[in-house]
DOMI-677341 format. One record per residue (C-alpha): residue number from 1; x, y negated, z. Coordinates in steps of 0.05 Angstrom, whole numbers, plus 5000, padded with zeros to 4 digits. Example, Ala and Ser with C-alpha at 12.3 -4.5 7.8 and 13.67 -1.06 7.14 Angstrom:
BEGIN
> 1/5246/5090/5156
> 2/5273/5021/5143
END
This chain:
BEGIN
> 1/2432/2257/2046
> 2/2462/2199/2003
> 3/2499/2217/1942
> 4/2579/2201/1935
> 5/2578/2139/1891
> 6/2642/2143/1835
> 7/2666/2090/1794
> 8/2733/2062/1758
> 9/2756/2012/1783
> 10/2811/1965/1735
> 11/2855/1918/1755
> 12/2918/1886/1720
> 13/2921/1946/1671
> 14/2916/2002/1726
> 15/2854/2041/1736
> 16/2840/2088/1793
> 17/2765/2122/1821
> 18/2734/2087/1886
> 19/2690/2129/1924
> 20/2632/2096/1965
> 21/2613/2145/2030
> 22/2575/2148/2088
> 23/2571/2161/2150
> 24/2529/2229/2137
> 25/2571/2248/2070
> 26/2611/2312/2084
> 27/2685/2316/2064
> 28/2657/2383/2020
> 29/2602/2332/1981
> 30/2662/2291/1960
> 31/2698/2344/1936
> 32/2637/2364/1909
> 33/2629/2301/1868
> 34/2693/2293/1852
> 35/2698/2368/1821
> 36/2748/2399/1880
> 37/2759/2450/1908
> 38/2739/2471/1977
> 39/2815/2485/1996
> 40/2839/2401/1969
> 41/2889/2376/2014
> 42/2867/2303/2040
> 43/2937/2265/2059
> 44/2976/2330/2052
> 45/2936/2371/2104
> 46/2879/2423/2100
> 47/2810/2405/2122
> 48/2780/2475/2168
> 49/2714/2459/2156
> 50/2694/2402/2101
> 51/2625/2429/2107
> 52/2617/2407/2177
> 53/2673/2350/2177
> 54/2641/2267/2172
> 55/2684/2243/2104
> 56/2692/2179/2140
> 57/2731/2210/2191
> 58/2790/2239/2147
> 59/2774/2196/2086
> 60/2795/2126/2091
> 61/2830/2067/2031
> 62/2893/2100/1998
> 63/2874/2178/2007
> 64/2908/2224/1973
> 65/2871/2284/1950
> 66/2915/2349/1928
> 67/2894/2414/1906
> 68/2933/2465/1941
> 69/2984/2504/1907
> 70/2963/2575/1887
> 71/3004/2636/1896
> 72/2969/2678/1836
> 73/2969/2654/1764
> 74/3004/2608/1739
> 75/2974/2532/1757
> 76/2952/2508/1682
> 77/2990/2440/1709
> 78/3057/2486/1696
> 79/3050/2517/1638
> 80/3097/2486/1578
> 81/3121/2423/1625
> 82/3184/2403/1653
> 83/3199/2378/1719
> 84/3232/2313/1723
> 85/3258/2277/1797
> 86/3309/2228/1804
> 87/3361/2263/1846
> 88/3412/2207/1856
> 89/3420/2133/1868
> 90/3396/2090/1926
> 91/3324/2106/1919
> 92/3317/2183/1899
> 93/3266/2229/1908
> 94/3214/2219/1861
> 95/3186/2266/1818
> 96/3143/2272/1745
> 97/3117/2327/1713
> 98/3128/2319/1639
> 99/3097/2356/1569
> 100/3120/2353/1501
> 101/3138/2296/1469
> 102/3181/2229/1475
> 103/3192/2189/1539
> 104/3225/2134/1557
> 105/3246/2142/1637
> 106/3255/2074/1672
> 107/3263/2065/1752
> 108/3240/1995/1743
> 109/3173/1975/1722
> 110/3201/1914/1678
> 111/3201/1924/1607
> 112/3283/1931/1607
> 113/3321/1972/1560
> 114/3362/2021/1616
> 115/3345/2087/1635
> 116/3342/2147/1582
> 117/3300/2176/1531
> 118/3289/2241/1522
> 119/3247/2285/1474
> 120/3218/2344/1506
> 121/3203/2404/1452
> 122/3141/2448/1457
> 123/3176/2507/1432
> 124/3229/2507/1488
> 125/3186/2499/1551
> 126/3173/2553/1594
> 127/3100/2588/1593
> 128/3108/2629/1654
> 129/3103/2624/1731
> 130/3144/2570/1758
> 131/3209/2604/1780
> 132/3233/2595/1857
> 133/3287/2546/1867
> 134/3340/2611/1874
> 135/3324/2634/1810
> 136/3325/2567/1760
> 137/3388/2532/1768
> 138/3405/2548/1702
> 139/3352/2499/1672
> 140/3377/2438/1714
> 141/3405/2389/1666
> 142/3430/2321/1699
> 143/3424/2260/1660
> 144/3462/2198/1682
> 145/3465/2124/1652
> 146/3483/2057/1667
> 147/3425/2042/1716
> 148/3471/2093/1766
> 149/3425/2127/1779
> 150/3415/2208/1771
> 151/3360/2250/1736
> 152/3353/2327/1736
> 153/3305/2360/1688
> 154/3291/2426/1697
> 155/3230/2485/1695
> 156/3167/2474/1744
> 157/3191/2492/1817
> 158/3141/2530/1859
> 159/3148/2504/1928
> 160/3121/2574/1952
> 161/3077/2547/1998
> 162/3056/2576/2058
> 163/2976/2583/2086
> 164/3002/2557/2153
> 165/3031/2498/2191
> 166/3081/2546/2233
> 167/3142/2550/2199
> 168/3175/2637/2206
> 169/3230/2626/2169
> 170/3231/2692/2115
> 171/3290/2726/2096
> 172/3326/2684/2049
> 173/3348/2686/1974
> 174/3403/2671/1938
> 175/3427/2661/1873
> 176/3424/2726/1814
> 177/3476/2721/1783
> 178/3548/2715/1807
> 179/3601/2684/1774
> 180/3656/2733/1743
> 181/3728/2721/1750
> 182/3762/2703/1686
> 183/3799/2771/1653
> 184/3845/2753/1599
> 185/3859/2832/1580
> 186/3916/2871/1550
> 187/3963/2805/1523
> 188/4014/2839/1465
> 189/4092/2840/1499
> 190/4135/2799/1464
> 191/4170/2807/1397
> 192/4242/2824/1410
> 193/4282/2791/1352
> 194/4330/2822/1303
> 195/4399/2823/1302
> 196/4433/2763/1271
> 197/4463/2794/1202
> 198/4536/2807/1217
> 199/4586/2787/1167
> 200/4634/2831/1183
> 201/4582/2884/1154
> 202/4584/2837/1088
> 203/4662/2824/1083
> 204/4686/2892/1102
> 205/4664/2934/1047
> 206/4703/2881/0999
> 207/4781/2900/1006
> 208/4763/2971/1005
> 209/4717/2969/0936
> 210/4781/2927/0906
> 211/4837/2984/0925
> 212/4786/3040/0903
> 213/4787/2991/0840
> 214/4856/2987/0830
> 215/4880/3057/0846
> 216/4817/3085/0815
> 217/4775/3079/0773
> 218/4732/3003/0775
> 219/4658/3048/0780
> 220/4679/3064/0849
> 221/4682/2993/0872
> 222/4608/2994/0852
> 223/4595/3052/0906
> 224/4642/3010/0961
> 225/4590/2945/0945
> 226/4526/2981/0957
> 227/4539/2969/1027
> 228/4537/2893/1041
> 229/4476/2904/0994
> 230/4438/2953/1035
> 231/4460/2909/1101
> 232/4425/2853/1073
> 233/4362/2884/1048
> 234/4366/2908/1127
> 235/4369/2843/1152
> 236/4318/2817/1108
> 237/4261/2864/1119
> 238/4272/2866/1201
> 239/4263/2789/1188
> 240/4210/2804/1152
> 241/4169/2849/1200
> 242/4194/2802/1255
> 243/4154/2741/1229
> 244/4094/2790/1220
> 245/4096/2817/1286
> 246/4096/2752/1308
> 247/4044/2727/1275
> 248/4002/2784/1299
> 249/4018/2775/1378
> 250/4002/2698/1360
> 251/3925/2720/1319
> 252/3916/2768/1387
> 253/3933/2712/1435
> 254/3898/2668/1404
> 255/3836/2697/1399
> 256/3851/2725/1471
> 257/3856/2643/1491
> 258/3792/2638/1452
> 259/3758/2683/1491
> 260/3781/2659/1566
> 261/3772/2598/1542
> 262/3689/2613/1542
> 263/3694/2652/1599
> 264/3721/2592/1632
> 265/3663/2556/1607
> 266/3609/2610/1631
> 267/3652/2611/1700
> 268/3646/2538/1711
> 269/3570/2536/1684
> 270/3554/2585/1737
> 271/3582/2554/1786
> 272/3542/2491/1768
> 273/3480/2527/1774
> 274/3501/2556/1837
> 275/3512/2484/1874
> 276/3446/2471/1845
> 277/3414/2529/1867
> 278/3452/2522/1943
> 279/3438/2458/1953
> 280/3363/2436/1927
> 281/3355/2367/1906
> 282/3326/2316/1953
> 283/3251/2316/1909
> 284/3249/2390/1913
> 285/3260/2386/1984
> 286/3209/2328/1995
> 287/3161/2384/1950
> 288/3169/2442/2006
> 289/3150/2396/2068
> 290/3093/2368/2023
> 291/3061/2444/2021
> 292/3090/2477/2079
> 293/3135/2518/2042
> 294/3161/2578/2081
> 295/3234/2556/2053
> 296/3233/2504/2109
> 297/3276/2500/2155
> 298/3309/2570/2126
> 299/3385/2545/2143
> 300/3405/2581/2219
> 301/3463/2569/2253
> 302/3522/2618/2215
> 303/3503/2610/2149
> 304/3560/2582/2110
> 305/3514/2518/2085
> 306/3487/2503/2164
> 307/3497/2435/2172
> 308/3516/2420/2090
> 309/3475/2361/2054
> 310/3483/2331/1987
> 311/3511/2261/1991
> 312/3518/2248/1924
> 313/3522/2280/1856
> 314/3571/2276/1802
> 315/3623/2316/1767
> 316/3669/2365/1803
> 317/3729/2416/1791
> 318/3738/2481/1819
> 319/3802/2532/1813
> 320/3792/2584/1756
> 321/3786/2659/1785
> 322/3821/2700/1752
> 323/3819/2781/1756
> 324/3889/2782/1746
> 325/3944/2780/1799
> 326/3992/2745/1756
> 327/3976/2695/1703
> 328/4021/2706/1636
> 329/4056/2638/1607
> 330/4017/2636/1548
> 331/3959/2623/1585
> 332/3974/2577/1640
> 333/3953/2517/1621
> 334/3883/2544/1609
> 335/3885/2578/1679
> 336/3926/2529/1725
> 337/3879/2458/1711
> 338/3814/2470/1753
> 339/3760/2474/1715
> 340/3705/2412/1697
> 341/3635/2425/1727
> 342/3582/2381/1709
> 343/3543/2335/1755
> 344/3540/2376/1818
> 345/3513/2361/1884
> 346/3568/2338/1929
> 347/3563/2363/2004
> 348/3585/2342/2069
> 349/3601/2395/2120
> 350/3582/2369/2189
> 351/3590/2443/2212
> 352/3666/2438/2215
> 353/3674/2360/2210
> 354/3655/2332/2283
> 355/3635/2264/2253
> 356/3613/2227/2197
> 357/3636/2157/2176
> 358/3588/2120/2117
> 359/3616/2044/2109
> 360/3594/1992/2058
> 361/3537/1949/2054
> 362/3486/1958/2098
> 363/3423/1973/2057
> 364/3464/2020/2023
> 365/3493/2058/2083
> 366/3426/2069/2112
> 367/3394/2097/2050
> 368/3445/2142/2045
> 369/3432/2161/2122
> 370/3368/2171/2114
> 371/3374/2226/2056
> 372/3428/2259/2102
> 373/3374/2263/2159
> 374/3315/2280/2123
> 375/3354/2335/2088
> 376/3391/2363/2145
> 377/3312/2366/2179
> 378/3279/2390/2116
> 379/3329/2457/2120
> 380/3345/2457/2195
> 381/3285/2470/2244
> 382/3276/2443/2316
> 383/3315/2496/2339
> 384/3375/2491/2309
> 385/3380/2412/2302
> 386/3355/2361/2351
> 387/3367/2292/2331
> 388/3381/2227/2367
> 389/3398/2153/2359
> 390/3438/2097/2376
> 391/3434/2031/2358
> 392/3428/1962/2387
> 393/3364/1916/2399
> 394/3373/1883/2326
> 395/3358/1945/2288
> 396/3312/1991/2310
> 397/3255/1977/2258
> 398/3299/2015/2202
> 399/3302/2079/2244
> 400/3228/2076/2267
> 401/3212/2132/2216
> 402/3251/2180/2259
> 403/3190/2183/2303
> 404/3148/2227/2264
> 405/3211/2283/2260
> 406/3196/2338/2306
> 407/3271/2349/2316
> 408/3275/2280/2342
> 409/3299/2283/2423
> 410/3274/2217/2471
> 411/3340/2238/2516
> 412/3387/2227/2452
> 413/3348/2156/2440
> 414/3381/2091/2467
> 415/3405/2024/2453
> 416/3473/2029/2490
> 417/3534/2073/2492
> 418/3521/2075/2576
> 419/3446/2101/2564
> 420/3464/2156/2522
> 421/3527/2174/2568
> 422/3483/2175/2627
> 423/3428/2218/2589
> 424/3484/2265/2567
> 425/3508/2275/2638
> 426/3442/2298/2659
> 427/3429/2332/2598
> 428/3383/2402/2626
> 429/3415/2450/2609
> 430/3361/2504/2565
> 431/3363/2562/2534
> 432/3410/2563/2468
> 433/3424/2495/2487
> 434/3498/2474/2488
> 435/3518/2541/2477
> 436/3566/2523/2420
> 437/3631/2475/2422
> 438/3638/2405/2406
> 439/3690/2423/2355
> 440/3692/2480/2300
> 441/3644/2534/2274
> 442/3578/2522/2305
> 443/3537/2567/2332
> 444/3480/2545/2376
> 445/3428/2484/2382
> 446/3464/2423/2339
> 447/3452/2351/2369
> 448/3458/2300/2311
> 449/3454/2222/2335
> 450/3463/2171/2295
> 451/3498/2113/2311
> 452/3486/2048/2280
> 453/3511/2003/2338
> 454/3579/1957/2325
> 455/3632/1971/2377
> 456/3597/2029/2407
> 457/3643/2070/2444
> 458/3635/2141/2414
> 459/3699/2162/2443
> 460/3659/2163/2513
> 461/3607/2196/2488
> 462/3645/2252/2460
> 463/3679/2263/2519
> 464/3606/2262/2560
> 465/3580/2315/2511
> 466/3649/2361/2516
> 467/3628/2356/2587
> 468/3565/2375/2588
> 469/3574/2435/2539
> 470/3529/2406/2479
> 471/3549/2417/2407
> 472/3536/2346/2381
> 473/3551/2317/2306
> 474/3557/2241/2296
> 475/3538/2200/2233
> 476/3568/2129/2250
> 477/3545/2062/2199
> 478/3600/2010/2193
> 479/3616/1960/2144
> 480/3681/1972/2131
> 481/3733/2033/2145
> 482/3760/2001/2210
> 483/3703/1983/2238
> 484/3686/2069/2240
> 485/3706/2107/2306
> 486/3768/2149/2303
> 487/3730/2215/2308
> 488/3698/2208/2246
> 489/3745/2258/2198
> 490/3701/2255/2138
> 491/3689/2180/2116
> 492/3641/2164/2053
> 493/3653/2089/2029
> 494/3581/2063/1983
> 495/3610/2009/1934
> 496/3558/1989/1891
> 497/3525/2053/1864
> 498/3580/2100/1876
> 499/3610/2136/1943
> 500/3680/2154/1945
> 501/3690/2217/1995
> 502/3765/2222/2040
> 503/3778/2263/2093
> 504/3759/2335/2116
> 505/3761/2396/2062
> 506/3738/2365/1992
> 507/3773/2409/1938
> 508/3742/2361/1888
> 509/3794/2310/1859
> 510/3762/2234/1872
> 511/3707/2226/1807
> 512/3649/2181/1800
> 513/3598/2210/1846
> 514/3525/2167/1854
> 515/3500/2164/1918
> 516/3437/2207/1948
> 517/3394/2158/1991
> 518/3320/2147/1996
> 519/3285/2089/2010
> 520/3250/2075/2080
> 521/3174/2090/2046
> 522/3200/2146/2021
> 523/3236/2170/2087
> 524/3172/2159/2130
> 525/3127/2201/2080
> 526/3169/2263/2076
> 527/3175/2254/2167
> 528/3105/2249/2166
> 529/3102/2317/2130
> 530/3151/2354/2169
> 531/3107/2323/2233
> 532/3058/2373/2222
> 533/3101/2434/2223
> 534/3114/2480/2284
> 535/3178/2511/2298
> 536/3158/2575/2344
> 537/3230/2591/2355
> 538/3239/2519/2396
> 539/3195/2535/2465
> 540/3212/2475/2496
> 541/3176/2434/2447
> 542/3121/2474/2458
> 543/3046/2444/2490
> 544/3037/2460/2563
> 545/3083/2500/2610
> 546/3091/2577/2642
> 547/3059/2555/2702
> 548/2981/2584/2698
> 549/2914/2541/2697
> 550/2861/2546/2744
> 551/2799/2565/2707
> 552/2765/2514/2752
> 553/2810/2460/2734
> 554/2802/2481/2656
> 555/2732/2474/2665
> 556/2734/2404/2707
> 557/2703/2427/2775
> 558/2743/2445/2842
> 559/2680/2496/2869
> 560/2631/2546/2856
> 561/2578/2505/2876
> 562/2593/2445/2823
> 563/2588/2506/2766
> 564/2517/2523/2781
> 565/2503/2453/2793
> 566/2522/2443/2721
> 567/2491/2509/2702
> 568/2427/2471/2724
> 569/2427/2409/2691
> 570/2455/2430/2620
> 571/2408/2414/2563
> 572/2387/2468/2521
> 573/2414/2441/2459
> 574/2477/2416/2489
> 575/2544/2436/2446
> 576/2583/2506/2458
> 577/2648/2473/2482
> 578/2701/2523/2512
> 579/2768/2501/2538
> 580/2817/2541/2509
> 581/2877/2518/2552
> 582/2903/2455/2570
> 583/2970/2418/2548
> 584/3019/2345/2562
> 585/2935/2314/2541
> 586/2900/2346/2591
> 587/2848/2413/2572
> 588/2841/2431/2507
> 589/2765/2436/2486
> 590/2737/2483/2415
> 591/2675/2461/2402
> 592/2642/2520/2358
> 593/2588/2477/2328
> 594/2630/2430/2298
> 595/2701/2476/2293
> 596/2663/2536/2289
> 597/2613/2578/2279
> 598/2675/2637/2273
> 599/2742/2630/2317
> 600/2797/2687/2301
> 601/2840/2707/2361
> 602/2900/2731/2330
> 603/2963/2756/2375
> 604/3008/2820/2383
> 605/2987/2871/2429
> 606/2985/2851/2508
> 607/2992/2777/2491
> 608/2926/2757/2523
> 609/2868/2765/2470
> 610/2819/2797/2518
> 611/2838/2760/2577
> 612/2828/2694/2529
> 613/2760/2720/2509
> 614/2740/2738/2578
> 615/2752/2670/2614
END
């Protein structure tokens, strides 16, 4: 056997290892040579068998080579780093893994003077397992500038990856902690204020202290005087104790205004790290179809976030809860203004919005598109969400990434508005599919098209689908607002690096929100992952049908006579092939000398082990 060959290679300041195979190197000698584990990922998948598996038939120029993400102690490659991912602008999704120290973050690899820098303290970086996504939105910090674009730093993420390619879906988590409503607490009533001093009190006394003068003796008029005195020195100290009960009830409300005043502040924090936590960031999603994490597709049709994606990210409001049925005056202008939320993920809801309407110019409308649809099939499987397309002869080449999705649907994929009416009218009619309304809450299999043809008629096309009894969402491109159909009730205009939202239920008053969109490299990697996952839950994408194979046909001869035949000329050291089954490719063939030497059955009781192992 031939050793693997390793050198550096250097080329305009950039070095990287080239690895010279051959044709009888193992995959398991280069990760041999390269110090790897037996379990590396090459290109995002797992290799079976690397023992027995030619290098030069998985390895080729541009390889990647991961090590697969552990489930037991903490990967030394998170301990005391930061994750950092650029979760907004026109070409998001990337993602660095950062130590201690002082950086200076650029998107561009010119030697300009945007983007940020940011130091990055030993002392305050986590040194424990990377938390779940449900668990760490509190440690999200966004960072914006003037290269409009978007970063989030935040704690290590564990994609919780699973050990398979068939996605089950696990029950799923949500956020800790809940945000408490706002309880301002006993206020103080208000001061009532004293009597005005009343001069007939002061005046009165007077003529009766002069006749007790006059017709007596002139000490008595000092007895008849006492009482304007002791009015005054009334009025004075209920003055007095006036002012200090006022100045009390002011110290209490004030320090009861100090105090809703944080929980305000903890109220809107929380809800921050909620939309974080809800709605994952477009490099944390790109993360869990890198390593099959069993968090895909985990969004089913009645959650209250089916069919939600982020479209951009910027600041928000939201009202202030309060535990209190009525809000005292003293306090309302704390409680009425909605309260400021930092840079938050902000969502479209295609659950209750029938359409989608993104205008501006075109390489910005597509980006965002294509972080819409690679979210919405990141956290919706195959079956919930099937998607389509429409568009004309001009532009299919920026949609040809759609073809590795395994929601993808050839029926919902045409180049005119009388191609798709004519596949909707014989749409077949399946099992969970159609079952839910055109319009409203959604509660079966979703068809999502997008359509990026001028002029197309979507008003035909909605009335073909209300026809035939299929839930479908639209995402319609168009330069400008009037050149969108009339269905779309939620329209997103891109100017420049910022999307202004109209239309549908947006609580959020209009703010400077940056865009989410990838860019078409990065849309056809993160396809290419989900292209390797299985939905179990969508049987009619599955291989083959429920009508049985013959054994004879499995084995490729029509009598008995043609197996002993065979049984009769088979060399003694020919390979153990079996035919498992057959599928759309014809039979499907193990070969246990190169796949083997050990096959495990695995299936629930009476699904067919024996009868697998018998044939």
């Amino acid at each position: 056997m031939n050793p693997v060959e390793l050198h550096i290679a250097e080329a305009e300041g950039t070095s990287d290892v080239v690895v010279t195979i051959t044709d009888d190197i193992s995959v398991a000698d280069v990760f041999d040579a390269l110090s790897l584990p037996s379990d590396t990922m090459v290109d995002g998948a797992c290799i079976d068998s690397p023992a027995t598996t030619s290098a030069v038939a998985v390895l080729h120029a541009g390889s990647e080579l991961n090590v697969r993400p552990s489930s037991g102690p903490v990967a030394p490659s998170a301990v005391g780093f930061v994750d950092v991912a650029v979760v907004a602008g026109l070409d998001a999704g990337a993602v660095a893994r950062l130590g201690s120290g002082m950086f200076h973050l650029s998107l561009t690899s010119n030697d300009s003077h945007d983007g940020w820098v940011v130091q990055i303290d030993h002392r305050e970086l986590p040194l424990s397992h990377p938390q779940p996504w449900h668990r760490h939105g509190i440690s999200a910090e966004v960072l914006t500038n003037k290269a409009d674009s978007v970063l989030a730093i935040s704690r290590p993420v564990d994609p919780e990856p699973s050990l398979s390619s068939t996605v089950h879906r696990p029950p799923r988590q949500r956020s800790v902690q809940a945000a408490a409503p706002v309880q301002i607490g006993d206020v103080p009533p208000a001061v009532r204020e004293p009597a005005p001093l009343s001069w007939a009190t002061l005046l009165a006394p007077i003529p009766i202290a002069l006749m007790m003068a006059l017709l007596f003796r002139p000490l008595f008029a000092l007895f008849a005087a006492m009482g304007p005195v002791m009015a005054l020195g009334r009025w004075w100290e209920s003055r007095r104790r006036y002012q200090r009960s006022v100045a009390d009830r002011d110290r209490t409300i004030g320090e009861l205004r100090e105090r809703v005043q944080h929980q305000i502040q903890v109220q809107a924090e929380i809800k921050s790290q909620h939309r974080w936590s809800d709605n994952p960031h477009v490099g944390v999603l790109w993360q869990r179809a890198v390593s099959s994490s069993v968090r895909l597709w985990e969004r089913r049709a009645g959650d209250r976030d089916f069919m939600t994606a982020t479209i951009g990210v910027g600041p928000a409001r939201h009202p202030v809860e309060l535990v209190e049925q009525r809000c005292p005056d003293e306090f309302r202008d704390l409680i009425d203004p909605m309260a400021e939320l930092r840079g938050v993920p902000h969502l479209v809801d295609l659950a209750s919005s029938p359409a989608l309407g993104i205008c501006g110019t075109r390489s910005h409308t597509v980006a965002v598109t294509r972080s819409l649809v690679m979210q919405l099939a990141t956290t919706h499987g195959p079956s919930d969400l099937r998607i389509g397309l429409l568009c004309d002869q001009h532009s299919p080449s920026d949609w040809d990434w759609l073809k590795w999705l395994p929601h993808l649907t050839d029926d919902l994929v045409a180049h005119s508005t009388n191609e798709l009416v004519a596949n909707l009218s014989m749409f077949e009619r399946k099992v969970g599919l159609g079952s839910a309304p055109s319009t409203g809450n959604l509660g079966g299999l979703v068809q999502l098209v997008v359509v990026d043809a001028p002029g197309a008629d979507v008003a035909a096309l909605v009335r073909a689908s209300s026809e035939a009894e299929v839930a479908m969402r639209w995402i319609a491109l168009a330069p400008e607002p009037t050149g969108l159909p009339a269905v779309c009730s939620v329209i997103a205009q891109v100017s420049g690096h910022e999307v202004l939202i109209s239309g549908g239920d947006q609580p959020d008053s209009p703010a400077v929100v940056v865009p989410t969109g990838i860019s078409t490299e990065t849309a056809q990697a993160w396809a290419r992952q989900l292209a390797k996952r299985v939905d179990p839950e969508a049987t009619d994408l599955a291989i083959g049908s429920n009508e049985a194979a013959s054994f004879l046909d499995l084995v490729g001869h029509a009598t008995g006579s043609d197996l002993a035949s065979r049984w009769a000329k088979r060399p003694v050291d020919a390979a153990p092939i079996v035919a498992l089954g057959t599928g759309s490719a014809g039979p499907f063939r193990l070969d246990l000398a190169v796949d083997g030497p050990h096959v495990l059955i695995a299936g629930t009781t009476g699904s067919g082990k024996s009868e697998l192992l018998r044939s």
